[in-house]
N, C-alpha and C positions, 0 to 999 in steps of 0.2 A: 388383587383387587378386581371386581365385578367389570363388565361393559358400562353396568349404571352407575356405577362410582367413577369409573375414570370420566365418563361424558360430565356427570356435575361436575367434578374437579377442574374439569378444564373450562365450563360454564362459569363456575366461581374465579377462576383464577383468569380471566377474561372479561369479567364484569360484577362480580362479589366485589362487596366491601370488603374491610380489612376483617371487622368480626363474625361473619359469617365464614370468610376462610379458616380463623383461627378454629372456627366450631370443628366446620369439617375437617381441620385438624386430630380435633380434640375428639371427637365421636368416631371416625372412621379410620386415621392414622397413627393412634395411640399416642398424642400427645399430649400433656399436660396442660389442667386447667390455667396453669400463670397464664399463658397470652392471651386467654379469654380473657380474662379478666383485666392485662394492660389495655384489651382493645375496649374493652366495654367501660373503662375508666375514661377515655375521651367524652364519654355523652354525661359525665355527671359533673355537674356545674359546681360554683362556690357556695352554693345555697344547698347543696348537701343534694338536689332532684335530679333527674336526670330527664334531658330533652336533647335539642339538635337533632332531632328527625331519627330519634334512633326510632319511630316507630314513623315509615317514609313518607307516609301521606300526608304530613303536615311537616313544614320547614321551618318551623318555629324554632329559633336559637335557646327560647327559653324552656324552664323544667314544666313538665306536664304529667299527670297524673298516671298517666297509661304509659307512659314512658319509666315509670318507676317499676310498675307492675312487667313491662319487658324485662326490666333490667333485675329484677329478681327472678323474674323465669328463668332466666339465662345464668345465672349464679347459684340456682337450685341444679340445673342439669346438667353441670358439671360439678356439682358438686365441692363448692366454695361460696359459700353463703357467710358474708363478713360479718359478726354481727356491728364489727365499729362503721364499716360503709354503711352496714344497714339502718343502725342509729342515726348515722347523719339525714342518711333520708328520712327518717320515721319523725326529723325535728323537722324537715321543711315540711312533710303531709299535714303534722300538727299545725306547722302556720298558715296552712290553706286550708282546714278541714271546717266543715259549715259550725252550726252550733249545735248538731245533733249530731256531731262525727264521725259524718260523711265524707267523703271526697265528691266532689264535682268531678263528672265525666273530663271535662277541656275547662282551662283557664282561659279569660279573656284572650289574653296577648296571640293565642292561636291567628288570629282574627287580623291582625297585621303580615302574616307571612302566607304567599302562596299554601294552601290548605285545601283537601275534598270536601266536599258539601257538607257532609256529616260533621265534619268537626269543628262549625261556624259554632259562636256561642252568642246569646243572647243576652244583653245585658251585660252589667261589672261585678254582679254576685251569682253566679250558676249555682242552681243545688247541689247539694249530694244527689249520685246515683251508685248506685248495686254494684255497676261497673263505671271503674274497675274497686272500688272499693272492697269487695269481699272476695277477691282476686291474690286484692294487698293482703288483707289480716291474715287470711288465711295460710300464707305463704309465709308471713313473721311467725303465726301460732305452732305452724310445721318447726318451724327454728329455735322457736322459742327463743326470741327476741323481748327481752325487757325494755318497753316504752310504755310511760304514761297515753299515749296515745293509742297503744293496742287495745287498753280494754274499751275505749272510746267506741273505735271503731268497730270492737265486736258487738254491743251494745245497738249503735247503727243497723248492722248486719241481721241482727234478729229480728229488729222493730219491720225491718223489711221482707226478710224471709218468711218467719211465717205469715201466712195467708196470702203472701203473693201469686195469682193466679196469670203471672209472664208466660208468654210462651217464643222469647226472644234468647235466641242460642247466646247473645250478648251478656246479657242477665242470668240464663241459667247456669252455665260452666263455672264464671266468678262463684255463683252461691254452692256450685256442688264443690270448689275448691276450700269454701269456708266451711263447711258443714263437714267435711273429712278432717277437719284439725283442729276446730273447736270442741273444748273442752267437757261441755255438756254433752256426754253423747247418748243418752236417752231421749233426751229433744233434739239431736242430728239424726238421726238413725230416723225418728218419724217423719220429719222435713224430708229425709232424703227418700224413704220408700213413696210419699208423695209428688217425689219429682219424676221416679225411676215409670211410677205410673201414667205421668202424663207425656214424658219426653217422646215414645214410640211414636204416637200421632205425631210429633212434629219434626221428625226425620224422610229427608229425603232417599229413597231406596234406589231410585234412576240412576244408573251408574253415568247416562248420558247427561242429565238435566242441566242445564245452566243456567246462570243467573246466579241472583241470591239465595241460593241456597246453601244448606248444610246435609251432609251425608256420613253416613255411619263411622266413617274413619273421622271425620271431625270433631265428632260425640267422640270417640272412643281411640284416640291416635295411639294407644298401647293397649297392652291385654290386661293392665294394670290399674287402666281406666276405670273409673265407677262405674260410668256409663257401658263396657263391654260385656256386662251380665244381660243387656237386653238384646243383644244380635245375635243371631243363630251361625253358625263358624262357618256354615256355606256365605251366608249375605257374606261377611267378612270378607273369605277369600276370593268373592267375585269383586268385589271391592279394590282387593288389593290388588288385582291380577290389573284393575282399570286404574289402580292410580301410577302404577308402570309404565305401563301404556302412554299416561298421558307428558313422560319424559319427549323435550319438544328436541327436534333435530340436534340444536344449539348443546343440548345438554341438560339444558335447567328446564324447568316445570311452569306452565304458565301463569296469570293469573289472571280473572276473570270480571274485573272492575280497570276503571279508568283513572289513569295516577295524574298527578299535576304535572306530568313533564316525563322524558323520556328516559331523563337521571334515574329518580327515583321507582321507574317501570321496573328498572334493572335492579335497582336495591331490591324491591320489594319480591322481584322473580327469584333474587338469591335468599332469600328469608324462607320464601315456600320453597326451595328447593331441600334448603336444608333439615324444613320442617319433612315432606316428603321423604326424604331415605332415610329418616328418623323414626317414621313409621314403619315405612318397609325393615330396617330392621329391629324395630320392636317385635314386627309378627316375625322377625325369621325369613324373608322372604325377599334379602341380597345373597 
């Protein structure tokens, strides 16, 4: 094992949750998708969704919409995408999805638990928005997941995609996620050369830049990526070379927003940690 694998190991195993260790299990110690999967069954509730801060910035005990969308990320990249858990969830999105079947960004109940600014929600009916909704379909459409609610939701997804002129990393990744596994792919492929064209202007190239920003491993965190047909393999490996670099003493990687608390700093530093060597070795370069 690498310098920078043993330094995260020991960062996660000192302040990781339990499902981020299991990752770094699973990704870097060759071991089996089950304990992902037992750890990431703690955050799905009786209503089939999944919350309890599995996404840290909000401490909401109840299911939320981006919390569902974690929890399939994380069941796609290991490679156990249930489709009977996944049914369970696709019946609570149905019970929360607007009447144009969409998902709302956050549910009310956000709004009762310690939560960052972004995740207030207005009101006791939220819209649908893009995110995380064409995050979700797109990840069931990869699976081919049978729910009445899938076609709903691709439906949604279109009415929005085309002619959205977004240039929010939030909004475009979800849409470049549905547009890779929807079905129509003579109207994806045009949606997508449309994005592939506007994305470049809205990449940060500064390997130093802070803030809110986004940079070319963000767009494109494998070689697999849609988006890595627009970075030339030197940007890339200046990239990588700094997101190395930005391994902190401790081990883990930092992150560049302000959490509710000093719990969830540490959750959310072993989430990007593990997202970070996850890139590093998509490109090869542990």
């Amino acid at each position: 094992m690498s310098d920078v694998l043993d330094r995260a190991r020991d960062f996660l195993l000192r302040n990781g949750r339990l499902l981020e260790r299991r990752l770094f299990e699973h990704h870097f110690e060759g071991a089996s998708a089950e304990p992902v999967v037992r750890a990431l069954a703690a955050y799905q509730g009786r209503d089939g969704g999944f919350g309890s801060a599995l996404e840290p910035d909000k401490r909401d005990p109840h299911s939320q919409p981006v919390d569902v969308q974690i929890a399939f990320e994380i069941l796609d990249a290991v490679d156990a995408f249930d489709p009977l858990l996944a049914g369970r969830a696709c019946d609570w999105l149905a019970s929360i999805a607007t009447a144009d079947g969409g998902l709302p960004f956050a549910l009310p109940s956000v709004n009762a638990a310690p939560h960052a600014a972004w995740w207030a929600v207005e009101g006791q009916t939220p819209p649908a928005d893009i995110n995380p909704t064409a995050a979700i379909v797109g990840l069931l459409l990869k699976h081919g997941i049978d729910h009445p609610w899938v076609a709903k939701g691709e439906a949604y997804c279109w009415s929005v995609v085309e002619g959205s002129q977004t240039e929010k990393f939030h909004d475009l990744m979800p849409m470049i996620g549905f547009l890779e596994h929807t079905a129509d792919r003579a109207r994806a492929e045009t949606a997508l050369a449309g994005l592939a064209a506007r994305i470049p202007g809205l990449v940060e190239l500064d390997v130093d830049a802070v803030g809110y920003v986004k940079k070319p491993l963000d767009w494109a965190p494998s070689p697999l990526s849609f988006c890595h047909q627009l970075f030339p393999k030197a940007v890339l490996g200046h990239h990588l070379a700094a997101l190395e670099a930005r391994q902190a003493q401790d081990g883990g990687w930092p992150i560049s927003w302000e959490t509710v608390g000093p719990g969830p700093q540490l959750e959310y530093r072993g989430v990007v940690t593990v997202a970070a060597l996850r890139t590093l070795q998509a490109y090869g370069a542990l």
